[in-house]
KENU-126470 format. One record per residue (C-alpha): x, y, z; residue in one letter. Coordinates in Angstrom, 3 decimals, decimal comma. Layout:
{east = X | north = Y | up = Z | rest = a}
...
This chain:
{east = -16,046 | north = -31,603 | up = -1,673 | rest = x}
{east = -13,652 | north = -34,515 | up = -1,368 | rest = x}
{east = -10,536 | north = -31,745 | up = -2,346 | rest = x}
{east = -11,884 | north = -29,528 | up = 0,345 | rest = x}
{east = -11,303 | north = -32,108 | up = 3,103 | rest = x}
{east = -8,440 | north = -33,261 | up = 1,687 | rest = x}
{east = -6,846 | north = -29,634 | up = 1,826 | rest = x}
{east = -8,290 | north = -29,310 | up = 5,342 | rest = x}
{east = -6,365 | north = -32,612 | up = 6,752 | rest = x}
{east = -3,604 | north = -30,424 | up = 6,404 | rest = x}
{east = -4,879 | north = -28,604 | up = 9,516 | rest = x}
{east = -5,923 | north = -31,037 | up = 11,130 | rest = x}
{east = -2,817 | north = -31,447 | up = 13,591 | rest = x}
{east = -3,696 | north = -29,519 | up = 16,391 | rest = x}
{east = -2,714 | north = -30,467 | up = 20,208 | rest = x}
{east = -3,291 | north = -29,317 | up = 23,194 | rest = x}
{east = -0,730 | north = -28,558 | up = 26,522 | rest = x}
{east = -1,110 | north = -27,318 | up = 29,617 | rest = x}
{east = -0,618 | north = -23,585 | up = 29,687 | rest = x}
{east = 0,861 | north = -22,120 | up = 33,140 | rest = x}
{east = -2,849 | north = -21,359 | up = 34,102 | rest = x}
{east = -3,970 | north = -24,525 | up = 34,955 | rest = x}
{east = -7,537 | north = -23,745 | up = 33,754 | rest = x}
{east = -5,978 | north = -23,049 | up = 30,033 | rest = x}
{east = -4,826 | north = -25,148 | up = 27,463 | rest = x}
{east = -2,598 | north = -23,947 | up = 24,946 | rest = x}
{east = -2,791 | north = -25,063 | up = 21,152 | rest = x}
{east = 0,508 | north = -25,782 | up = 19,259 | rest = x}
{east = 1,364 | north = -27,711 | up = 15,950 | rest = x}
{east = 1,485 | north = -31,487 | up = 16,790 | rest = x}
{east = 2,909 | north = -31,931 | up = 13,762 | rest = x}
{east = 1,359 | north = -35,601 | up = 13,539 | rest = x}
{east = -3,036 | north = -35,884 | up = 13,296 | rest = x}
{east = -5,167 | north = -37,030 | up = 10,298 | rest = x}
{east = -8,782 | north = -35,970 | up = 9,344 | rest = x}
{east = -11,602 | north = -38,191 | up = 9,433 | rest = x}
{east = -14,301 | north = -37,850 | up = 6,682 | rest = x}
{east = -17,700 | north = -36,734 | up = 8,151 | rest = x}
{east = -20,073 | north = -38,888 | up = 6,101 | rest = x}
{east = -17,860 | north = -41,687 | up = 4,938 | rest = x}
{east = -15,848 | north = -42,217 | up = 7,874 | rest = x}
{east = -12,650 | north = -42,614 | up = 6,132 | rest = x}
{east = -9,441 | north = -41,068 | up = 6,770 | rest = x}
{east = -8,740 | north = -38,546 | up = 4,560 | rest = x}
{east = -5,250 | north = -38,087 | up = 3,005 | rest = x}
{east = -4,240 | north = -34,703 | up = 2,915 | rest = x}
{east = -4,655 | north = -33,045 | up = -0,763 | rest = x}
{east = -3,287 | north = -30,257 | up = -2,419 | rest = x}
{east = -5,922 | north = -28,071 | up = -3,830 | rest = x}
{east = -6,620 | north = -27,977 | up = -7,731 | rest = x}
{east = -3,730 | north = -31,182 | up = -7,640 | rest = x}
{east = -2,960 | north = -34,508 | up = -7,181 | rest = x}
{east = -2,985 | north = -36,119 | up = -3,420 | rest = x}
{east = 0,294 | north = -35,200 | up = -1,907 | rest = x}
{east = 3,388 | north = -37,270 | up = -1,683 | rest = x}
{east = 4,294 | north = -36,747 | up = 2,370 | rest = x}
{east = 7,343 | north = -38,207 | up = 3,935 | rest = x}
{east = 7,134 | north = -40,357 | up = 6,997 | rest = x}
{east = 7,786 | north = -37,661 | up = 9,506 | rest = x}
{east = 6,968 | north = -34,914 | up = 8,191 | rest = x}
{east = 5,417 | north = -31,819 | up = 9,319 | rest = x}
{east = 2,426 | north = -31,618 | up = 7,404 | rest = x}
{east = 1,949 | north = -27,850 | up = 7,678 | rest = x}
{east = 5,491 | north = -27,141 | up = 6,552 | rest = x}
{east = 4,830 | north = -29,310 | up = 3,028 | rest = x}
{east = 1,643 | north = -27,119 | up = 2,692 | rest = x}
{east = 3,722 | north = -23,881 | up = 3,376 | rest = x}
{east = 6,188 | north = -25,294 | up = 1,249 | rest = x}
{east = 3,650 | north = -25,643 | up = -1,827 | rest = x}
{east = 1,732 | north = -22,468 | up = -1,403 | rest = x}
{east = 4,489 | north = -20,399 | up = -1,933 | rest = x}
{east = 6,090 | north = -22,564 | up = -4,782 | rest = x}
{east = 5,781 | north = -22,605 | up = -8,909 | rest = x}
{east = 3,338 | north = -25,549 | up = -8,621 | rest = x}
{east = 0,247 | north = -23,673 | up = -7,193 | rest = x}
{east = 0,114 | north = -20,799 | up = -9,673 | rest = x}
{east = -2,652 | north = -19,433 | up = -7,552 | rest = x}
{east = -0,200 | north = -17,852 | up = -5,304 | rest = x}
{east = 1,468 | north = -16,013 | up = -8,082 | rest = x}
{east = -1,535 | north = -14,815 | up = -9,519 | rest = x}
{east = -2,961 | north = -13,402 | up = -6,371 | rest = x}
{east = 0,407 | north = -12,189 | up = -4,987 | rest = x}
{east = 0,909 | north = -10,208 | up = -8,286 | rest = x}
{east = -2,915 | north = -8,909 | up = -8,145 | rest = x}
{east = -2,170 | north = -7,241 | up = -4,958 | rest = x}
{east = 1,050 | north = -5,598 | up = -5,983 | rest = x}
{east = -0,913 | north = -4,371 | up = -9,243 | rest = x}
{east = -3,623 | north = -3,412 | up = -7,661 | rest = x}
{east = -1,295 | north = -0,997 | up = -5,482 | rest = x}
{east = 0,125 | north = 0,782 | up = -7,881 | rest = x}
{east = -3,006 | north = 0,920 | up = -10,352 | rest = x}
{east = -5,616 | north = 1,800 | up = -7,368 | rest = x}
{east = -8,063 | north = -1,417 | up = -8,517 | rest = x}
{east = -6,761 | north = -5,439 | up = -8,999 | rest = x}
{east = -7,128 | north = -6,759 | up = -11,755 | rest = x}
{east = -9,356 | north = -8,993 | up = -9,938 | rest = x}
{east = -11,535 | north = -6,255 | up = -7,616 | rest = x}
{east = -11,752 | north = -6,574 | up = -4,724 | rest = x}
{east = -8,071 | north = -8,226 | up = -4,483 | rest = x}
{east = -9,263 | north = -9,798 | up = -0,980 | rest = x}
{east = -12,338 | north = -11,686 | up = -3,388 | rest = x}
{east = -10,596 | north = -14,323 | up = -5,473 | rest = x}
{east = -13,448 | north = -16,465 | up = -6,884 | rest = x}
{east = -14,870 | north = -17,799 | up = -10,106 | rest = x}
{east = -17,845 | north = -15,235 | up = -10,024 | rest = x}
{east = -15,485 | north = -12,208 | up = -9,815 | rest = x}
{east = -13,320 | north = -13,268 | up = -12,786 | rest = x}
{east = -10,199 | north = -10,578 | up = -13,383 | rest = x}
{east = -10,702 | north = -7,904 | up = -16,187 | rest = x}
{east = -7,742 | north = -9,173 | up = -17,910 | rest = x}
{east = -7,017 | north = -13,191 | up = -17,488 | rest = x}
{east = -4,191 | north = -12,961 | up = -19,717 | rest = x}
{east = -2,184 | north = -9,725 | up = -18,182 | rest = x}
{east = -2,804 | north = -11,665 | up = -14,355 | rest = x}
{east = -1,230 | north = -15,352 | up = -15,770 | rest = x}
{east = 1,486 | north = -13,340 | up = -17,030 | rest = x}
{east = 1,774 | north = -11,504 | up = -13,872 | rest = x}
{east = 2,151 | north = -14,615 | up = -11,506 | rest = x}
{east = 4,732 | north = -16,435 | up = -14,321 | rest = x}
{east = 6,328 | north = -13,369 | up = -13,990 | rest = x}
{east = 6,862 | north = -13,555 | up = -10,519 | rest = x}
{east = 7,404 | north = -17,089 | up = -10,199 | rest = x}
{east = 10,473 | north = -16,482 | up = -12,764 | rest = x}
{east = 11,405 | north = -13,892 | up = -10,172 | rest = x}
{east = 11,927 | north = -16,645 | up = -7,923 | rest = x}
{east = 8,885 | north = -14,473 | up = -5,826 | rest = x}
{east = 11,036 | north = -11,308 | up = -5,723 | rest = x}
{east = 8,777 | north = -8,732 | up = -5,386 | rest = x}
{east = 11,298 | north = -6,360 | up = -6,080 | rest = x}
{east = 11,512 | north = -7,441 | up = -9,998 | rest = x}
{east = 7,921 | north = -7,654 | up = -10,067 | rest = x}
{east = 7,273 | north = -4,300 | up = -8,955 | rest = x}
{east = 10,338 | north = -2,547 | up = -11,750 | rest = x}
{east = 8,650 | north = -4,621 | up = -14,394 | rest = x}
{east = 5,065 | north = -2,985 | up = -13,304 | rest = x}
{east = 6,424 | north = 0,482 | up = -13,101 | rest = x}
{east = 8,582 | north = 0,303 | up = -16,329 | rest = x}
{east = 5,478 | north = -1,081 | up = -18,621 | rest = x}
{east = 3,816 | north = 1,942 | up = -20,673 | rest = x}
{east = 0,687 | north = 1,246 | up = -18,792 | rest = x}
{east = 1,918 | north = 2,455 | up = -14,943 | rest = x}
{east = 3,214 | north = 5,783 | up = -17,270 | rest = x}
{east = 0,031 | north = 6,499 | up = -19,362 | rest = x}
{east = -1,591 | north = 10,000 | up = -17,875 | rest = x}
{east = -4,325 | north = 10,022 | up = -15,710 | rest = x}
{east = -5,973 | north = 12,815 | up = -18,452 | rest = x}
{east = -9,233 | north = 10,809 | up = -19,807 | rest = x}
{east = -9,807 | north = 10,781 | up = -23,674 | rest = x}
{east = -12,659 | north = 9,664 | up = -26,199 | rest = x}
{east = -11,866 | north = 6,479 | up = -26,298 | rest = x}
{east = -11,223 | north = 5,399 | up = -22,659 | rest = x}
{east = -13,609 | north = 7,529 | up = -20,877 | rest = x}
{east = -15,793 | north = 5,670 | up = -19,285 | rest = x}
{east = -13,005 | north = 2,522 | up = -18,555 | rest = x}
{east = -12,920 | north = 1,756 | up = -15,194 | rest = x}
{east = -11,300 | north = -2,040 | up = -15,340 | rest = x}
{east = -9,124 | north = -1,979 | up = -18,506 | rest = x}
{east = -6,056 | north = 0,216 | up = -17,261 | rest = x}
{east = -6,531 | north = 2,564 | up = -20,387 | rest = x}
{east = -5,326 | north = 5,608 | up = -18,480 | rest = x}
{east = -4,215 | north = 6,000 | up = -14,721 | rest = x}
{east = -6,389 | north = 6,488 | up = -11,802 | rest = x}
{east = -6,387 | north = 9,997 | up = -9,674 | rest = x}
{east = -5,741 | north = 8,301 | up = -5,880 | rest = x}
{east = -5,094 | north = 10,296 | up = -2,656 | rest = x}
{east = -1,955 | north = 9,021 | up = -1,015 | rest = x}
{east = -2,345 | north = 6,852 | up = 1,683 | rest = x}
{east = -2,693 | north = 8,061 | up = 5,443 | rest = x}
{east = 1,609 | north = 6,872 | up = 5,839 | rest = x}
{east = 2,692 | north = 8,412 | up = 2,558 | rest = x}
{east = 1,312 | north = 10,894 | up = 2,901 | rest = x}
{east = 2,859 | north = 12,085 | up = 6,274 | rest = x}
{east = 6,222 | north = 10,861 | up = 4,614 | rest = x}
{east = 5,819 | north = 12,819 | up = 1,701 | rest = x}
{east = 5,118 | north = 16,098 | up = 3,862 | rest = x}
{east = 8,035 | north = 15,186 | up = 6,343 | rest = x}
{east = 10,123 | north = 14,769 | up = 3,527 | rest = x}
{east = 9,128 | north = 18,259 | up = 1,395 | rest = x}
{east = 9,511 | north = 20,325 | up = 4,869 | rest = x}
{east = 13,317 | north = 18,634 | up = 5,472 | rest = x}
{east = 11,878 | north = 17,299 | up = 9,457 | rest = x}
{east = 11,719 | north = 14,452 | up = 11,213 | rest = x}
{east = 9,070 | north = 12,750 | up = 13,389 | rest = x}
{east = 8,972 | north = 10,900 | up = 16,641 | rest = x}
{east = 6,310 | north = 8,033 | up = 15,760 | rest = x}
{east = 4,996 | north = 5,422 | up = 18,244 | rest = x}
{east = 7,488 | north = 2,768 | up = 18,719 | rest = x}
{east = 10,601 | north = 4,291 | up = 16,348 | rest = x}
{east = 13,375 | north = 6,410 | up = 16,956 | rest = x}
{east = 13,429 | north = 9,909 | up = 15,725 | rest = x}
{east = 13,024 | north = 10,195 | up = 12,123 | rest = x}
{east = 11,822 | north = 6,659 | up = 11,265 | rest = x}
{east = 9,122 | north = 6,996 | up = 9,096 | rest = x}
{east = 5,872 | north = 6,245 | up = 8,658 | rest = x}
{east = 5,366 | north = 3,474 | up = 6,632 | rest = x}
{east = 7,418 | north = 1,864 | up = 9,094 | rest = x}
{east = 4,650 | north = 1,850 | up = 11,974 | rest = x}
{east = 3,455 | north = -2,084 | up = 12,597 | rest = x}
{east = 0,517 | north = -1,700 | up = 15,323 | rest = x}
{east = -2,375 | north = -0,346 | up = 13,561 | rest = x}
{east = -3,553 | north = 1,032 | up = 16,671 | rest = x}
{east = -0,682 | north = 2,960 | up = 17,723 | rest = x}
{east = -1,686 | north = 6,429 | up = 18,549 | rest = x}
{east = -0,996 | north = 8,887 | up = 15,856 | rest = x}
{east = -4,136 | north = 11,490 | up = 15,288 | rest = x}
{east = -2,845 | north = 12,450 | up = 11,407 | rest = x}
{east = -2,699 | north = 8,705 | up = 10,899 | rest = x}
{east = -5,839 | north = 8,120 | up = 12,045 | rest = x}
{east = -7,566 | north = 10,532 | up = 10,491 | rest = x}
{east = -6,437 | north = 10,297 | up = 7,255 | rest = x}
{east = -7,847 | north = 6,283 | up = 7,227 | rest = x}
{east = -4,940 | north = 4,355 | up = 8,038 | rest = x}
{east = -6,038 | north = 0,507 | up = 8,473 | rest = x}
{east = -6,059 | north = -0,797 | up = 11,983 | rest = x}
{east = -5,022 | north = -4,578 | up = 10,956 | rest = x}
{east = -7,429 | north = -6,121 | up = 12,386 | rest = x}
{east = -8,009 | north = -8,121 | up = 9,629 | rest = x}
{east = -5,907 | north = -9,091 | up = 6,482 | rest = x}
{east = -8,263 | north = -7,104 | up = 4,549 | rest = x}
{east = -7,282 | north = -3,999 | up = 2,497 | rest = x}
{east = -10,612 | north = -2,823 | up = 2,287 | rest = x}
{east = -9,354 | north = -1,357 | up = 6,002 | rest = x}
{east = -7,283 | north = 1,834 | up = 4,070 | rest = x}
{east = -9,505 | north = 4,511 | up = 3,927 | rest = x}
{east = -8,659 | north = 6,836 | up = 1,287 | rest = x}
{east = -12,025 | north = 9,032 | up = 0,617 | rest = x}
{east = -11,425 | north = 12,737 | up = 1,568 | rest = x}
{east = -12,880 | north = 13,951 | up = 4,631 | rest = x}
{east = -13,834 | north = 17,897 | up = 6,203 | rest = x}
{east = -11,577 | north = 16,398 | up = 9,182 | rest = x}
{east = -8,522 | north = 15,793 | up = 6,742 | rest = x}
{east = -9,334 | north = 18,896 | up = 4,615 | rest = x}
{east = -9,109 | north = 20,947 | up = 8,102 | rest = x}
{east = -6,355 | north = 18,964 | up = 9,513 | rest = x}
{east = -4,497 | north = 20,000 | up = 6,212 | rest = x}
{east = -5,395 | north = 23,783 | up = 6,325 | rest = x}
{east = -5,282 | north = 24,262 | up = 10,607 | rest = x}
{east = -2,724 | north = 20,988 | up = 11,731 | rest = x}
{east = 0,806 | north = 21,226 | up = 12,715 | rest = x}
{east = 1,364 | north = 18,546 | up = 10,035 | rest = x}
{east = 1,747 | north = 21,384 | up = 7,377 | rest = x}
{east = 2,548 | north = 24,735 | up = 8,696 | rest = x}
{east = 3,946 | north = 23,463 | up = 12,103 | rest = x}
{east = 6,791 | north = 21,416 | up = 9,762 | rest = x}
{east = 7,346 | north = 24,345 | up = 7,493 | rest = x}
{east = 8,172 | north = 26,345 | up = 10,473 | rest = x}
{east = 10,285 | north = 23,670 | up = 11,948 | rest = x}
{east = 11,976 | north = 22,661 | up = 9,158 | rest = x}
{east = 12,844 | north = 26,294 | up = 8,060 | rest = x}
{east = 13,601 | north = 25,538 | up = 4,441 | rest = x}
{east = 12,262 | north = 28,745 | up = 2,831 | rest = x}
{east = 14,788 | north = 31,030 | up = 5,334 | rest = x}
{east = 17,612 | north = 28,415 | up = 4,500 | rest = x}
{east = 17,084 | north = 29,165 | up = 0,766 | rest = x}
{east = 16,871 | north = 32,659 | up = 1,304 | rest = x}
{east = 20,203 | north = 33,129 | up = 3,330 | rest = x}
{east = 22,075 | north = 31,063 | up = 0,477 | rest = x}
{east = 21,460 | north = 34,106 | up = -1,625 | rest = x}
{east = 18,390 | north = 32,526 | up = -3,768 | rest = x}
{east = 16,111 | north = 34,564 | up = -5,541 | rest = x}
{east = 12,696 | north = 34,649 | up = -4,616 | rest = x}
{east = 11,596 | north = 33,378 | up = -8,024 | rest = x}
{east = 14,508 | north = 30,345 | up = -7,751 | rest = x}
{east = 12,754 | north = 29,615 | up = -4,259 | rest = x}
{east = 9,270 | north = 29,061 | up = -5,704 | rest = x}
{east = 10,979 | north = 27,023 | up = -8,642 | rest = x}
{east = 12,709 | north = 25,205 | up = -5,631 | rest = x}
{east = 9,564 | north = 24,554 | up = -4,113 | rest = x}
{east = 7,013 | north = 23,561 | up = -7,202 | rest = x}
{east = 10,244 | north = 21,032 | up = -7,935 | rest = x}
{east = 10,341 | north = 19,605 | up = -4,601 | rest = x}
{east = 6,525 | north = 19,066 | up = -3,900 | rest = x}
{east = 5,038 | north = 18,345 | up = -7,560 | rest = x}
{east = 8,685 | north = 17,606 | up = -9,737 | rest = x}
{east = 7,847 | north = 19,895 | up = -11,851 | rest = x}
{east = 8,196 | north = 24,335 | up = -12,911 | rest = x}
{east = 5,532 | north = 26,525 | up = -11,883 | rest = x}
{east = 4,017 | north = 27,669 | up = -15,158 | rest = x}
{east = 3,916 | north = 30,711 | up = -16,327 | rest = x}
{east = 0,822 | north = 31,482 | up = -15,612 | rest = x}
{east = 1,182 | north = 30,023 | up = -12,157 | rest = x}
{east = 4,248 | north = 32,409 | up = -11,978 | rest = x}
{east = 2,586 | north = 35,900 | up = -12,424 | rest = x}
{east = -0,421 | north = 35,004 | up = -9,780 | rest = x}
{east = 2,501 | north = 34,055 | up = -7,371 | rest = x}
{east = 4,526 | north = 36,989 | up = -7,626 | rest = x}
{east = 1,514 | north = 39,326 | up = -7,759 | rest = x}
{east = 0,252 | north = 38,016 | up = -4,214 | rest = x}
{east = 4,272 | north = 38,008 | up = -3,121 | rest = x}
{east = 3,839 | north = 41,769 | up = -3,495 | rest = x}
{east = 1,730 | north = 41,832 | up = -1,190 | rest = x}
{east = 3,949 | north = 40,701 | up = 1,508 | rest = x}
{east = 6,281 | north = 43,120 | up = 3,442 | rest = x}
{east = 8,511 | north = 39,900 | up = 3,566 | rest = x}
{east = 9,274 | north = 37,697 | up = 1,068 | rest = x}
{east = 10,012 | north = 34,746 | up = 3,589 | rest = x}
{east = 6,437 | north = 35,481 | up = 4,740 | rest = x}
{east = 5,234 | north = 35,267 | up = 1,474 | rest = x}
{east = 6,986 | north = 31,875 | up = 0,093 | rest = x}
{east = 6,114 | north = 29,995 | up = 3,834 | rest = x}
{east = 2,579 | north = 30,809 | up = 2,598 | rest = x}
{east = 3,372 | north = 29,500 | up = -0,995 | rest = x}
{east = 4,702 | north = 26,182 | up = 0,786 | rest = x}
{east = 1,468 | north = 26,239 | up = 2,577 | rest = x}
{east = -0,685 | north = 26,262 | up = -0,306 | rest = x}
{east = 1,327 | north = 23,908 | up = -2,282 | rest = x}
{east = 1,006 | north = 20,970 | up = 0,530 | rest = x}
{east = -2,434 | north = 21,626 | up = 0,251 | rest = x}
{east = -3,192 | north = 21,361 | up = -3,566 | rest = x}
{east = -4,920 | north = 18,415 | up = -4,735 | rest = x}
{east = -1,992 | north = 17,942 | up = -7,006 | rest = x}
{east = 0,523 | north = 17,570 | up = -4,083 | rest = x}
{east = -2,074 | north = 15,419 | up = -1,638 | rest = x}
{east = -3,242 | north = 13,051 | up = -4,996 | rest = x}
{east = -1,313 | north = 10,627 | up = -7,251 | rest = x}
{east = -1,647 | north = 11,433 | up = -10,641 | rest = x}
């Protein structure tokens, strides 16, 4: 318990002014204080955890040298949970699950990969930049999220990818960006976009309904990304999807360029799932087109259905 209170002296310099309320005190940094030890009664020299007792200069602020070492190559903690977090983004579980529970009972699935993860980024100099290209460029972030034999049941071992719906944000991005429109979010100019929102609690219904976190707390477990019958209908009845294929007015654009109907639906399988229609996907498409006394008609309703595939709303 000793290391505990010696970390905690590092808090321990708290004072107190008068705020402009006279019946409130404000707390700031005092930048000076020491901890007492409650059974031994001993002042307690501030300790780095998992180290050595630290070497403080007269003067200093002792919360700066303990912001200073968390985020430096001597606590390889930091690195390690740091690079567990980005991971667990792009992977959809940590290697250490939850990321927000980092303790000895919930050891990672893969100790190796995560000390090579926070050397890694400690070689980045904490760029998280490099860390992320290195995780998207490794043959693990590309292997299909198609289950075989041998890795169907894995769960924690990153043998194949995991199917995800997009988060409340990217997802309104990604539909902003298919239908070629902007929005006016809480806070922003026109045609910021989402992922840009900071308040939590700004008021944005498509944001909130599709489980955005509030930020309450530094917890991730606040992104909800289960499917809903509110999403499903927002999806199928909201302005999100055929309100911003009618403003954004791609399919008439295409059409007035002289495109083909059949190079519009190419257009539009490339721009929401980057990749052809196949063939078989073709001849159901152009069947129901037939149906349609215009083809705009037709291929708005194609765009429809596309932003609401699974394929489109899901990473896969």
């Amino acid at each position: 318990m000793d290391d505990y209170y010696g970390f905690a002296s590092f808090f321990s310099q708290v004072g107190y002014k008068q705020a402009e309320d006279p019946r409130e005190l404000t707390i700031y940094n005092a930048a000076e204080g020491e901890m007492v030890h409650p059974t031994r009664r001993h002042h307690v020299m501030p300790k780095f955890l998992g180290s050595n007792t630290s070497t403080i200069e007269e003067g200093s602020d002792n919360r700066q040298v303990l912001a200073d070492w968390l985020a430096s190559r001597e606590n390889t903690s930091f690195g390690k949970n740091i690079s567990n977090v980005v991971w667990a983004h792009y992977f959809g579980v940590g290697i250490v699950d939850p990321v927000d529970d980092m303790r000895v009972s919930n050891p990672p699935s893969n100790p190796e990969l995560l000390d090579y993860l926070g050397k890694r980024l400690a070689f980045y100099n904490f760029e998280i930049k490099e860390l992320v290209r290195e995780i998207c460029n490794s043959r693990t972030y590309q292997l299909a999220t198609q289950r075989n034999e041998s890795n169907r049941w894995d769960e924690r071992e990153f043998s194949h990818q995991k199917i995800r719906r997009m988060r409340a944000e990217v997802l309104l991005d990604c539909i902003t960006q298919a239908t070629e429109t902007t929005d006016k979010l809480p806070g922003l100019p026109v045609g910021s976009r989402a992922v840009q929102i900071a308040d939590g609690l700004a008021a944005h219904y498509f944001l909130s309904t599709f489980g955005r976190s509030k930020r309450a707390t530094p917890c991730t477990c606040e992104v909800k990304t289960s499917p809903t019958l509110s999403q499903a209908l927002h999806l199928l009845n909201g302005e999100t999807t055929g309100g911003k294929i009618r403003e954004g007015n791609s399919v008439s654009r295409m059409l007035e360029t002289g495109q083909s109907p059949h190079e519009v639906v190419r257009a539009l399988y490339i721009r929401c799932l980057t990749r052809n229609p196949t063939d078989q996907e073709t001849k159901k498409v152009f069947k129901k087109l037939e149906s349609y006394p215009e083809a705009r008609d037709g291929l708005e309703d194609l765009f429809w259905a596309i932003l609401n595939s699974n394929e489109f709303v899901f990473n896969h």
